[in-house]
GUGUMI-287657 format. One line per field, with one value per residue: residue number from 1; x, y, z of N, C-alpha, C in turn. Coordinates in nm, 2 decimals, decimal comma. Example, Ala and Ser with C-alpha at 12.3 -4.5 7.8 and 13.67 -1.06 7.14 Angstrom:
pos: [1 2] $
n_c1: [1,32 1,28] $
n_c2: [-0,57 -0,22] $
n_c3: [0,78 0,71] $
ca_c1: [1,23 1,37] $
ca_c2: [-0,45 -0,11] $
ca_c3: [0,78 0,71] $
c_c1: [1,32 1,29] $
c_c2: [-0,33 0,00] $
c_c3: [0,78 0,79] $
***
This chain:
pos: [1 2 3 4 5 6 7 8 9 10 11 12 13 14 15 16 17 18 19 20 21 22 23 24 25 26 27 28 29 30 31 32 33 34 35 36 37 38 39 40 41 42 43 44 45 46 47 48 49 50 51 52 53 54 55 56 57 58 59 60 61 62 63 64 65 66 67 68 69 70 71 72 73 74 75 76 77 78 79 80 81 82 83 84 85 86 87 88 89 90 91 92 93 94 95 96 97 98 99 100 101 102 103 104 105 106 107 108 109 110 111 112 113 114 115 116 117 118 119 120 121 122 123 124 125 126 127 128 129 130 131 132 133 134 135 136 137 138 139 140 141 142 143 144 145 146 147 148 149 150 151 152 153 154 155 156 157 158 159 160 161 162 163 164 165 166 167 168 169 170 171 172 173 174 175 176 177 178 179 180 181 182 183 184 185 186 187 188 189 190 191 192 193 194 195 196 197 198 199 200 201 202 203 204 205 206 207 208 209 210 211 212 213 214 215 216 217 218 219 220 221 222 223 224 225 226 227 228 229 230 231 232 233 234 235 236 237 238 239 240 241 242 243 244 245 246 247 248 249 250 251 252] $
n_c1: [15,51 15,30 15,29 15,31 15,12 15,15 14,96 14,98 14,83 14,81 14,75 14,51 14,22 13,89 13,59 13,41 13,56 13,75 13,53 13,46 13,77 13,75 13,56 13,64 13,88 13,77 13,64 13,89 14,07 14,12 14,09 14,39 14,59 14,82 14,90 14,89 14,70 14,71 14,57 14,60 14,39 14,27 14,19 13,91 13,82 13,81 13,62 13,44 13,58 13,68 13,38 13,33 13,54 13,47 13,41 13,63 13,92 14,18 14,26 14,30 14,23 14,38 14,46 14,63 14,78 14,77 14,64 14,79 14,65 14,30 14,15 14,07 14,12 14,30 14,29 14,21 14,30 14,33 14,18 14,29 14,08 13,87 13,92 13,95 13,72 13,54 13,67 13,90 14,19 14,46 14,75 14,94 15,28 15,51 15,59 15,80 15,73 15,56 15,73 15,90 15,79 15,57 15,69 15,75 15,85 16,12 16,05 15,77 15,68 15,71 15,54 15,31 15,33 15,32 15,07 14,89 14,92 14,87 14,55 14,49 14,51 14,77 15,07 15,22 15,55 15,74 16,11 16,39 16,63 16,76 16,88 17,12 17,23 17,30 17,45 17,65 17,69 17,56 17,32 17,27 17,33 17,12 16,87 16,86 16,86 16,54 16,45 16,49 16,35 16,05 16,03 16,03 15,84 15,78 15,68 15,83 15,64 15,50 15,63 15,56 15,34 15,42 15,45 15,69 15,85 16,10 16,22 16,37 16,40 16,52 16,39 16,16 15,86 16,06 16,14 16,36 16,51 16,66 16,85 16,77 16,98 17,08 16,87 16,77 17,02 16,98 16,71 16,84 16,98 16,81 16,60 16,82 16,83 16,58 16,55 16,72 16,62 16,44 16,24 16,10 16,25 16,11 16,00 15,79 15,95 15,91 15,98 15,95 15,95 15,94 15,83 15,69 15,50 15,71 15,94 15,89 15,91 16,14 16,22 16,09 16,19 16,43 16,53 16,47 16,28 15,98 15,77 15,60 15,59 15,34 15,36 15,24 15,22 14,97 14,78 14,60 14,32 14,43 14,71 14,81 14,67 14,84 15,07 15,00 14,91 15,18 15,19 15,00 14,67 14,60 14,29 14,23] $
n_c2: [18,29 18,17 18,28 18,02 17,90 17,66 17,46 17,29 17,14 16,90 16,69 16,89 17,10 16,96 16,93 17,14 17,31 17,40 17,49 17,70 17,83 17,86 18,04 18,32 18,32 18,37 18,61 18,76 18,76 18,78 18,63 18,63 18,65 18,64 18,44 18,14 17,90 17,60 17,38 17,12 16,95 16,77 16,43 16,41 16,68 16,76 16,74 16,94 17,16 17,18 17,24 17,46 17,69 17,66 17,81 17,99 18,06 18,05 17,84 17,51 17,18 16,93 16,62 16,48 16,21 15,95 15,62 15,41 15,19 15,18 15,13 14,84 14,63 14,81 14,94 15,21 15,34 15,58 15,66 15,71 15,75 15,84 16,02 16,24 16,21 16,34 16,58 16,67 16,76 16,78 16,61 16,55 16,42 16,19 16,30 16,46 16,37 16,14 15,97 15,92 15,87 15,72 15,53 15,55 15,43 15,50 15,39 15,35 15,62 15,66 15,48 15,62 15,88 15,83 15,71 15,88 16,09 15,91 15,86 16,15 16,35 16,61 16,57 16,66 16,65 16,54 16,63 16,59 16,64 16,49 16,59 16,50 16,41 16,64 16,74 16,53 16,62 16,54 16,61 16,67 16,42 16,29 16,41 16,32 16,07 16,04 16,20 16,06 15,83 15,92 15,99 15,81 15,66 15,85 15,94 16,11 16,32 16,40 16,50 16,83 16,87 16,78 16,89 17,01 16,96 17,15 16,99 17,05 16,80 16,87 17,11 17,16 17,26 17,36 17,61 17,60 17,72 17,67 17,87 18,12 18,13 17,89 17,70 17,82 17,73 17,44 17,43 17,52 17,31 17,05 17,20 17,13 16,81 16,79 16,88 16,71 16,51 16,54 16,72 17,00 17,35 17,53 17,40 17,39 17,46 17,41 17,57 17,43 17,43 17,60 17,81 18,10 18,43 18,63 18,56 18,45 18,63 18,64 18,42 18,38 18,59 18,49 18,37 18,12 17,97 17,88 17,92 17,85 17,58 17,54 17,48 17,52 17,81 17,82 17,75 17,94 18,17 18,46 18,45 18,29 18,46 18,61 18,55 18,47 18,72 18,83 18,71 18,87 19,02 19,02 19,14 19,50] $
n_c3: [16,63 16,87 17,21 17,47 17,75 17,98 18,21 18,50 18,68 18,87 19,17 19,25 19,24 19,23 19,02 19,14 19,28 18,97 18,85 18,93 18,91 18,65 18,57 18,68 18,58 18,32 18,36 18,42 18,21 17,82 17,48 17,32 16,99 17,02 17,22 17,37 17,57 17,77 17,99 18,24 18,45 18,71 18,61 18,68 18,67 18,39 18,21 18,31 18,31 18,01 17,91 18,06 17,95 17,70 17,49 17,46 17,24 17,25 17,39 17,52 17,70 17,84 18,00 18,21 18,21 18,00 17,87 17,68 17,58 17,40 17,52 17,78 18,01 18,25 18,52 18,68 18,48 18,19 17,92 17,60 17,43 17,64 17,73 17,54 17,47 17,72 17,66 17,61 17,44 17,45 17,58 17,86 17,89 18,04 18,27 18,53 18,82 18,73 18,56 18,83 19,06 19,02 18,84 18,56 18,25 18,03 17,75 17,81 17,74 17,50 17,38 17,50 17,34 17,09 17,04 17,09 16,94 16,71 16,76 16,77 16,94 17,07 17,23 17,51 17,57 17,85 17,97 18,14 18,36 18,72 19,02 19,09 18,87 18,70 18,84 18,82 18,55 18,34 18,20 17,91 17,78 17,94 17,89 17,58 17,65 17,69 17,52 17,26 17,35 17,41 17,11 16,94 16,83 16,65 16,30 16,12 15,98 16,16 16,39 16,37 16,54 16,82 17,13 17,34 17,67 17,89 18,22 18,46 18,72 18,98 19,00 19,04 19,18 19,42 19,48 19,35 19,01 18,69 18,57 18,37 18,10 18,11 18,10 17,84 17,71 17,75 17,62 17,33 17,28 17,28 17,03 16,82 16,84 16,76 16,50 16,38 16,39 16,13 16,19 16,27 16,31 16,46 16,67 16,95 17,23 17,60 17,92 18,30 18,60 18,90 18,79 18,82 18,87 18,93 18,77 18,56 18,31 18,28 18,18 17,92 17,81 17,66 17,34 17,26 17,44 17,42 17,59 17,87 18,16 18,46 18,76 19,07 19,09 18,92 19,03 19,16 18,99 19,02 19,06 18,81 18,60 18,58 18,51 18,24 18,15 18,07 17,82 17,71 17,69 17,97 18,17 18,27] $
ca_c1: [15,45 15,22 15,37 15,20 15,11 15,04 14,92 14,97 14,72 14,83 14,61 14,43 14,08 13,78 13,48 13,35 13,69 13,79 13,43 13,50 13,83 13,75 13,44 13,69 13,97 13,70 13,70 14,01 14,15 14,04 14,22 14,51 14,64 15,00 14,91 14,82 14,71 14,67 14,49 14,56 14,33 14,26 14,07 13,78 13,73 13,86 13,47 13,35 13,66 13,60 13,28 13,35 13,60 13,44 13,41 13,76 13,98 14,29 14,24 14,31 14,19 14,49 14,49 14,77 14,83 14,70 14,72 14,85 14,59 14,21 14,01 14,09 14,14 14,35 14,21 14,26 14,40 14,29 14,27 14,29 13,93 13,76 14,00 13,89 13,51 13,54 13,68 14,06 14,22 14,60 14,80 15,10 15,33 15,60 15,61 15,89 15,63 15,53 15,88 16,06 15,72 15,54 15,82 15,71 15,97 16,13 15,93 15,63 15,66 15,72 15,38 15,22 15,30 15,27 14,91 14,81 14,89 14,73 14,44 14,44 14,58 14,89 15,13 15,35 15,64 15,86 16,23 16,50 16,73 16,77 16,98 17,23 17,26 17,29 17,57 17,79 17,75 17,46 17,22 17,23 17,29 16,99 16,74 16,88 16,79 16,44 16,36 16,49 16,28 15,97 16,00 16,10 15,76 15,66 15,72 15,85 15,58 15,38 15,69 15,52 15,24 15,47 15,55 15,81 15,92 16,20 16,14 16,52 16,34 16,59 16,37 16,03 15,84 16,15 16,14 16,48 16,49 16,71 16,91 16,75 17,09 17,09 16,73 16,80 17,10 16,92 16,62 16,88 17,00 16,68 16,57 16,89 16,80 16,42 16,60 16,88 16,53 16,38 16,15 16,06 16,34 15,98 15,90 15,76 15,95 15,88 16,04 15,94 16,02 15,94 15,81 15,56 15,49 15,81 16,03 15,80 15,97 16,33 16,26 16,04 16,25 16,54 16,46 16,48 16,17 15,86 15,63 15,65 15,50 15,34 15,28 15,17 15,18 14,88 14,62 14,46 14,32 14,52 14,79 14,79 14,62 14,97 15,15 14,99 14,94 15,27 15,13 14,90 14,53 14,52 14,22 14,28] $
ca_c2: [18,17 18,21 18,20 17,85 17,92 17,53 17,46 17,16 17,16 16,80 16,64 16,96 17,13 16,89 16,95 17,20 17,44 17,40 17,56 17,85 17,91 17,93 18,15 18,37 18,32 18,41 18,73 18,89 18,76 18,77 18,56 18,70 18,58 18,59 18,33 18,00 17,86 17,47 17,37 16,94 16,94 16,62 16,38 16,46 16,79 16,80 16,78 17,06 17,32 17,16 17,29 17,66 17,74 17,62 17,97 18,04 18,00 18,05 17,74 17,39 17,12 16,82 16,50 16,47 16,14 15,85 15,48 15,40 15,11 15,24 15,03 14,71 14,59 14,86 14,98 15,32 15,43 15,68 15,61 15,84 15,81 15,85 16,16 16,28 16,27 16,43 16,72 16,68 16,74 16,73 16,55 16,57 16,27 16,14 16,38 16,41 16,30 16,01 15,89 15,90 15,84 15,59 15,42 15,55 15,41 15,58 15,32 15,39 15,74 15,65 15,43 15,73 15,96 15,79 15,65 16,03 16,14 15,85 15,93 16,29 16,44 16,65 16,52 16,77 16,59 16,64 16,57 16,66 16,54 16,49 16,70 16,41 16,39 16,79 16,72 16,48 16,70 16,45 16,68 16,64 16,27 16,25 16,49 16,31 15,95 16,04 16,28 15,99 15,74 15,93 16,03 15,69 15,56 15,91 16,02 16,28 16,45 16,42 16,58 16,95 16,80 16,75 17,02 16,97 17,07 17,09 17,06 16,99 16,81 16,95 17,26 17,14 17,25 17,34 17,75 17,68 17,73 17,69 18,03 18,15 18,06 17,72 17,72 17,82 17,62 17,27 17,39 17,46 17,13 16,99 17,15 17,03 16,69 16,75 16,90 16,64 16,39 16,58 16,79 17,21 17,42 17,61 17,32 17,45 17,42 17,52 17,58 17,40 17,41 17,64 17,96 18,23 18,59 18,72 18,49 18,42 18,73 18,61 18,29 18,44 18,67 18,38 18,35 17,93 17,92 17,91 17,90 17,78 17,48 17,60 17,43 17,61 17,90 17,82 17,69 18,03 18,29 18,61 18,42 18,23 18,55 18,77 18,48 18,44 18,83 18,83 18,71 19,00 18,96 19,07 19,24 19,58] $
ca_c3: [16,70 16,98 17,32 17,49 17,87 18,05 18,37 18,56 18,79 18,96 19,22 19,31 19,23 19,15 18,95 19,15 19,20 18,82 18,75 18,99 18,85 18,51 18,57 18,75 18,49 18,23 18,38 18,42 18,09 17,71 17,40 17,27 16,93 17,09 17,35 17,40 17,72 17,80 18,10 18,28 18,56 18,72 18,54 18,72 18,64 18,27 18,11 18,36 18,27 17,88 17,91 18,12 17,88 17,53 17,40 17,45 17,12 17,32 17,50 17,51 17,80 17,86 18,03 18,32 18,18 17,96 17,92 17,52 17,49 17,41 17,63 17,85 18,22 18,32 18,62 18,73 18,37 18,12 17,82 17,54 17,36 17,72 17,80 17,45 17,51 17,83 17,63 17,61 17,30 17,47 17,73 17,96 17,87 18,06 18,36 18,58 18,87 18,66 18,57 18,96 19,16 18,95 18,77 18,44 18,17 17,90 17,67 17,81 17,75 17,37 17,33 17,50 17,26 16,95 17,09 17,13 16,82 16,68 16,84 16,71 17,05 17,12 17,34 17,54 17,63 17,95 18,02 18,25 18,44 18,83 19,08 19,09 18,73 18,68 18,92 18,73 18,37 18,28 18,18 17,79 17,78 18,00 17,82 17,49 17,59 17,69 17,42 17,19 17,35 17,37 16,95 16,85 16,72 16,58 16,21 16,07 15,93 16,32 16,47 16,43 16,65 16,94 17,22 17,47 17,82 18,01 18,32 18,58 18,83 19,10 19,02 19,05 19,35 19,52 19,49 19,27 18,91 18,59 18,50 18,26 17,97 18,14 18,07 17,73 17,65 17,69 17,49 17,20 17,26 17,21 16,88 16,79 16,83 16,68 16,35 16,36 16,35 16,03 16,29 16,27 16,37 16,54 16,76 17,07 17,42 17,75 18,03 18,35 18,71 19,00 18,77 18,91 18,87 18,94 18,71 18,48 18,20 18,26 18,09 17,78 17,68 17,56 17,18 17,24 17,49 17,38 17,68 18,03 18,22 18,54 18,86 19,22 19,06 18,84 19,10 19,19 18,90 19,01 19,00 18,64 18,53 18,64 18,45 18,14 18,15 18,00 17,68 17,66 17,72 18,10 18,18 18,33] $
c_c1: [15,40 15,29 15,28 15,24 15,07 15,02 14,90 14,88 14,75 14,71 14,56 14,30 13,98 13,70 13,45 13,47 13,74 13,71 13,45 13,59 13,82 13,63 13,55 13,86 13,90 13,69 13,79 14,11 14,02 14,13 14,28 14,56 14,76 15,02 14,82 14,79 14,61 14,64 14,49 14,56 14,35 14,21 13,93 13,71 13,79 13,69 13,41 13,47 13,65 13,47 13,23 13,40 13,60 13,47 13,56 13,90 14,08 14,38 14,22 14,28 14,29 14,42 14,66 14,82 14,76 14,78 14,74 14,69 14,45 14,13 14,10 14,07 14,28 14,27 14,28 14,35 14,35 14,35 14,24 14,16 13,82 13,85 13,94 13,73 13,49 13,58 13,85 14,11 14,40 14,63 14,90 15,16 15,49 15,70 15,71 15,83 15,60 15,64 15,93 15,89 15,63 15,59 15,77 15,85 16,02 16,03 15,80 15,54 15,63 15,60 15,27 15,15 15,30 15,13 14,81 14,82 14,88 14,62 14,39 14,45 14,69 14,94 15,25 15,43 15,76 15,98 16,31 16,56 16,74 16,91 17,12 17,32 17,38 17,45 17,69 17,80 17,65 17,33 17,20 17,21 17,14 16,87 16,75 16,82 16,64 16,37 16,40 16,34 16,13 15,94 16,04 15,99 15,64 15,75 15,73 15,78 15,46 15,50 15,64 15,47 15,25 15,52 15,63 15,82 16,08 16,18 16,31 16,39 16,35 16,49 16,19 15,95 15,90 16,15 16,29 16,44 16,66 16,75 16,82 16,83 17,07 16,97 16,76 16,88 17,04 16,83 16,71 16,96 16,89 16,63 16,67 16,82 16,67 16,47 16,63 16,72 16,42 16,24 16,18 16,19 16,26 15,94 15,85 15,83 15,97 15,96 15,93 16,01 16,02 15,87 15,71 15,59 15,62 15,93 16,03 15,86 16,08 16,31 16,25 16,11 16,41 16,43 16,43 16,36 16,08 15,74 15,68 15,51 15,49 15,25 15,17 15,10 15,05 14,77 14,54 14,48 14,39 14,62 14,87 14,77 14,74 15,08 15,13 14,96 15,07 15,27 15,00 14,80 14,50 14,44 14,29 14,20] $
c_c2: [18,22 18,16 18,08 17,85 17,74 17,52 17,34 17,17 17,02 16,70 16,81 17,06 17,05 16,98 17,12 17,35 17,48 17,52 17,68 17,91 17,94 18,03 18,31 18,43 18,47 18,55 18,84 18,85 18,75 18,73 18,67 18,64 18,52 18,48 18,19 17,95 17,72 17,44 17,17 16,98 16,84 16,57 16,42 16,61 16,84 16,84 16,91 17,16 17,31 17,24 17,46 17,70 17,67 17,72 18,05 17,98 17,97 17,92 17,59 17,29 17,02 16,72 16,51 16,34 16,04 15,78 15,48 15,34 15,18 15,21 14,91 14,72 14,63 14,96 15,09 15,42 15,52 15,69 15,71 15,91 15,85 16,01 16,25 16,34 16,31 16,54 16,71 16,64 16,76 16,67 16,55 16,40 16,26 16,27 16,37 16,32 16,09 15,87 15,86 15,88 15,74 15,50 15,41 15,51 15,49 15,54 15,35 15,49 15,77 15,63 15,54 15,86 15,92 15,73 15,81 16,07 16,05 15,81 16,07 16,35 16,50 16,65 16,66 16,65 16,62 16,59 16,63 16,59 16,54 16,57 16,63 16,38 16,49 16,74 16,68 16,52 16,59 16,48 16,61 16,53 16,24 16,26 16,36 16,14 15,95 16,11 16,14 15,85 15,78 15,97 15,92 15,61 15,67 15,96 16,09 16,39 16,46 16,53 16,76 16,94 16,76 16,88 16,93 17,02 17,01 17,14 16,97 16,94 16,84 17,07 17,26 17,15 17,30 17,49 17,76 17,68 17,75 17,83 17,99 18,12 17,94 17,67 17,69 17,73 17,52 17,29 17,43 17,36 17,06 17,01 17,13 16,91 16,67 16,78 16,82 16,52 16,41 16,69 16,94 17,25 17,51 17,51 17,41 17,38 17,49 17,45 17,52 17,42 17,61 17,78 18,05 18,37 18,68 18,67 18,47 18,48 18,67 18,50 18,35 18,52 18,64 18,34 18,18 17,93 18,00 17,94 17,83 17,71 17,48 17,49 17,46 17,72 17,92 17,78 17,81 18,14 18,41 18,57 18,35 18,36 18,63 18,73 18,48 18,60 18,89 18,82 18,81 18,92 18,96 19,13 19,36 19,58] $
c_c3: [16,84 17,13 17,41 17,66 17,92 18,16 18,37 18,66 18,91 19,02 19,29 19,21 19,14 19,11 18,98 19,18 19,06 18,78 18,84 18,96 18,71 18,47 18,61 18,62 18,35 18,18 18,37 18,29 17,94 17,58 17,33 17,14 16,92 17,17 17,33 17,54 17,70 17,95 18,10 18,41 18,62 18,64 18,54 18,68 18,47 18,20 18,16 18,29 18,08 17,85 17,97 18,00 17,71 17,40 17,39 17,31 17,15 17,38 17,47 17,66 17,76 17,95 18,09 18,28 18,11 17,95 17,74 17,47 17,47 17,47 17,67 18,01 18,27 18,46 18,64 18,60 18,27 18,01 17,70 17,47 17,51 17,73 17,69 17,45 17,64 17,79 17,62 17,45 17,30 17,56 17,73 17,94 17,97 18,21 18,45 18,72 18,83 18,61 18,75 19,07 19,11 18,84 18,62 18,33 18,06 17,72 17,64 17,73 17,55 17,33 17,38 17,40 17,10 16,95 17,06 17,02 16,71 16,65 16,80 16,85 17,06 17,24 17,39 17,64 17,73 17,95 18,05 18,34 18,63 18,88 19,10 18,93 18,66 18,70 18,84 18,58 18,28 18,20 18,01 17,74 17,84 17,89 17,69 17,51 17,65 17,59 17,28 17,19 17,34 17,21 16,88 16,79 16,65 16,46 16,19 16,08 16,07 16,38 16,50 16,53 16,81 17,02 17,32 17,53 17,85 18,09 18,43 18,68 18,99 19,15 19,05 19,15 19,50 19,55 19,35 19,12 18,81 18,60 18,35 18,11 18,02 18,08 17,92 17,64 17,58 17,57 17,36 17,14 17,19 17,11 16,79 16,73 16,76 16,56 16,30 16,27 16,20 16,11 16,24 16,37 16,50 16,62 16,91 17,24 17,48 17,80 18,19 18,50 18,82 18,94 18,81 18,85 18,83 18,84 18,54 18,29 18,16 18,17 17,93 17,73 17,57 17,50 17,21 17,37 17,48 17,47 17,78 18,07 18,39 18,62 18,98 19,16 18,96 18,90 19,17 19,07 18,86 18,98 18,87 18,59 18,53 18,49 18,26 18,06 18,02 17,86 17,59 17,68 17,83 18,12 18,25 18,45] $
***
């Protein structure tokens, strides 16, 4: 299985940074059959980096977040057939961001990803627990009632269709990070719980939270993660390119 590089991009680079980094990207890397790499810009600039990086087989364009329904009088929401025809053929569901700063629900997160795939999108699903949680030995209860609630209105036979993060949000941003076995642990909690549901023992999950250049190895080389979900460290070329390097396909 191909290792699956993602980049959260957040609120940073419109239209016209997107198209400089992927010209730039274009550059110093070339696909690898070992690698995957997903790319959620902002909204705004999803059709331009759709459109840099068309020729790349490697490569997938996301959506930082959609709304379930396909159209209405949501204002300000994103909904999955517009995210689509701008060029997105995945999206970020249920972010730790999106849970604890816009009061995203566990529910929500369900109608998200059963809307997306759907729709004919793949949904990468996040979950993790808070630094208070961690604390009182909360961690797997936690993970276990959000990864329930977001797979609770998808079938069986969609479950390949679904990647997953874990992302501690203690570690998000912060410089800290998961041990590497801790790291690991949960994700064999998790495809636990995707088997237990009739799901692929191969589901795909990443690792989340604070990783860069230097760290980047220690996760990939535990057999239970699949790929890492990359924040800072993904908003300039050399650095994504150092990262994803890893998966072979850095230029020289």
């Amino acid at each position: 299985m191909a290792i699956l590089f993602a980049a959260n991009w957040k609120m940073h680079h419109g239209p016209e940074q997107a198209a400089t980094f992927a010209r730039a990207f274009k550059e110093l890397t070339f696909p690898q059959p070992t690698r995957s790499i997903w790319f959620f810009p902002p909204a705004t600039s999803i059709r331009t980096l759709a459109l840099e990086l068309d020729e790349r087989p490697d490569v997938a364009i996301g959506a930082q977040d959609v709304h379930w329904e396909p159209s209405g009088a949501y204002t300000g929401a994103l909904s999955i057939p517009l995210a689509q025809e701008a060029g997105a053929t995945v999206a970020l569901v249920g972010h730790s961001e999106r849970r604890h700063l816009f009061g995203e629900t566990d529910e929500e997160t369900g109608r998200k990803v059963a809307a997306l795939l759907d729709g004919g999108m793949r949904p990468l699903l996040c979950v993790g627990e808070l630094a208070d949680q961690r604390e009182r030995g909360e961690t797997e209860a936690v993970v276990r009632r959000q990864l329930d609630a977001g797979l609770a209105g998808v079938a069986e036979e969609d479950l390949p269709r679904v990647v997953i993060a874990y992302e501690p949000v203690w570690a998000i941003g912060t410089g800290k990070n998961a041990t590497p076995d801790d790291a690991a642990s949960v994700h064999a909690f998790l495809r636990s719980l995707v088997v237990d549901r009739g799901g692929p023992e191969d589901i795909a999950i990443l690792y989340g939270g604070s990783v860069k250049p230097g760290n980047v190895l220690s996760f990939l080389v535990e057999d239970e993660i699949d790929g890492v979900l990359v924040g800072g460290a993904s908003l300039t070329p050399e650095s994504w390119t150092e990262i994803v390097g890893v998966g072979g396909g850095a230029a020289a």
